[in-house]
N, C-alpha and C positions, 0 to 999 in steps of 0.2 A: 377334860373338864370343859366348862358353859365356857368362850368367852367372845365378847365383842367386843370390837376393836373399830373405831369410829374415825374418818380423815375428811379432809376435804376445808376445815376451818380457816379463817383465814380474816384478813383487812378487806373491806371494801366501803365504797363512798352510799351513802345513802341513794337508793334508787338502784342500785347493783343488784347482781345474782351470783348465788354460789350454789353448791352440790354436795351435799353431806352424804358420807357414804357409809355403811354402818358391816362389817365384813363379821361375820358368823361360823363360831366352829363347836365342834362336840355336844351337839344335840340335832335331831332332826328338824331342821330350819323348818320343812314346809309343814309341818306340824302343829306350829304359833303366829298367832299374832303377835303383829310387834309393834314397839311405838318410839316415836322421837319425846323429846323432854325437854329444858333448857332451863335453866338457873341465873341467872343476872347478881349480879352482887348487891347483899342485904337483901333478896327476896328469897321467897321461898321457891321451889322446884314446882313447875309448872308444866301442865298436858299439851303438847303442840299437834301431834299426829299419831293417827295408828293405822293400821290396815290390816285386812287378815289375811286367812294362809294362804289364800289363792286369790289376792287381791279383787276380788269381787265387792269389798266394800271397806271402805276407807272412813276416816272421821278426822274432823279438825276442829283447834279452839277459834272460837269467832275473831281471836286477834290475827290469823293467818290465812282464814277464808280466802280464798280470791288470788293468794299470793303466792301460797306453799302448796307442793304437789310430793304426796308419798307415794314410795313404790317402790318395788320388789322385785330377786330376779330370784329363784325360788335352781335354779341350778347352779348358781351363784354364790348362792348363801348369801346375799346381799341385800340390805334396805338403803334407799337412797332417801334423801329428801333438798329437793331443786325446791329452793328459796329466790323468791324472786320481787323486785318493787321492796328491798331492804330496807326499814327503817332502823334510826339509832334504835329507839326500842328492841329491836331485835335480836339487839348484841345479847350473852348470853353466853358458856359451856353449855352445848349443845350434846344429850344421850341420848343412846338407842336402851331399848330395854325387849326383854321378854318379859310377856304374858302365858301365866301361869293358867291353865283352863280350867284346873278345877279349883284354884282359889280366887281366879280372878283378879290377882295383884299379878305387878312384874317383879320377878325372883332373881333376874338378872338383869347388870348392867355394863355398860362400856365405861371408860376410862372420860369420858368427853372432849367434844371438840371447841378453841373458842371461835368463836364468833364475833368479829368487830367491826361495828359499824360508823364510818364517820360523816359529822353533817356537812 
């Protein structure tokens, strides 16, 4: 079955970096795009990162421009996301998801990772 299983979360001081790593099994990984997520408490679920199957093109929300770098290791089965220049904001349960091609939503997700950030 789909599943992914997401590591890397952790404490760190505002202006830090960390490595989200997003491990992939029982579907053909290089077959989708995939994307990062993140939830903050009392918000709603929010778009951070995607990329696609052969990382040729990548997309980010304007709140991480500049900051976050997704990517893929496609023998791996693996999406990462190197977070970097951390704001409290950015604290967060952080998912990976698949993308689903012919619906266009993500059908699958990981369990989440947190994210904390201190000022």
């Amino acid at each position: 079955q789909v599943q992914l299983v997401e590591s890397g979360g952790g404490l760190v001081q505002a202006g830090g970096s960390l490595r989200l790593s997003c491990a992939a099994s029982g579907f053909t990984f290089g077959g989708y795009r995939m994307g990062w997520f993140r939830q903050a408490p009392g918000k709603e679920r929010e778009f951070v990162a995607a990329i696609s199957r052969i990382s040729s093109n990548t997309d980010y929300a304007d709140s991480v421009k500049g900051r976050f770098t997704i990517s893929r290791d496609n023998a791996e089965k693996t999406i990462y996301l190197q977070m970097n220049s951390l704001k409290p904001e950015d604290a967060a349960v952080y998912y990976c998801a698949r993308r689903n091609a012919l619906s266009g939503s993500y059908d699958y997700w990981g369990q989440g990772t947190q994210v904390m950030v201190s000022s």
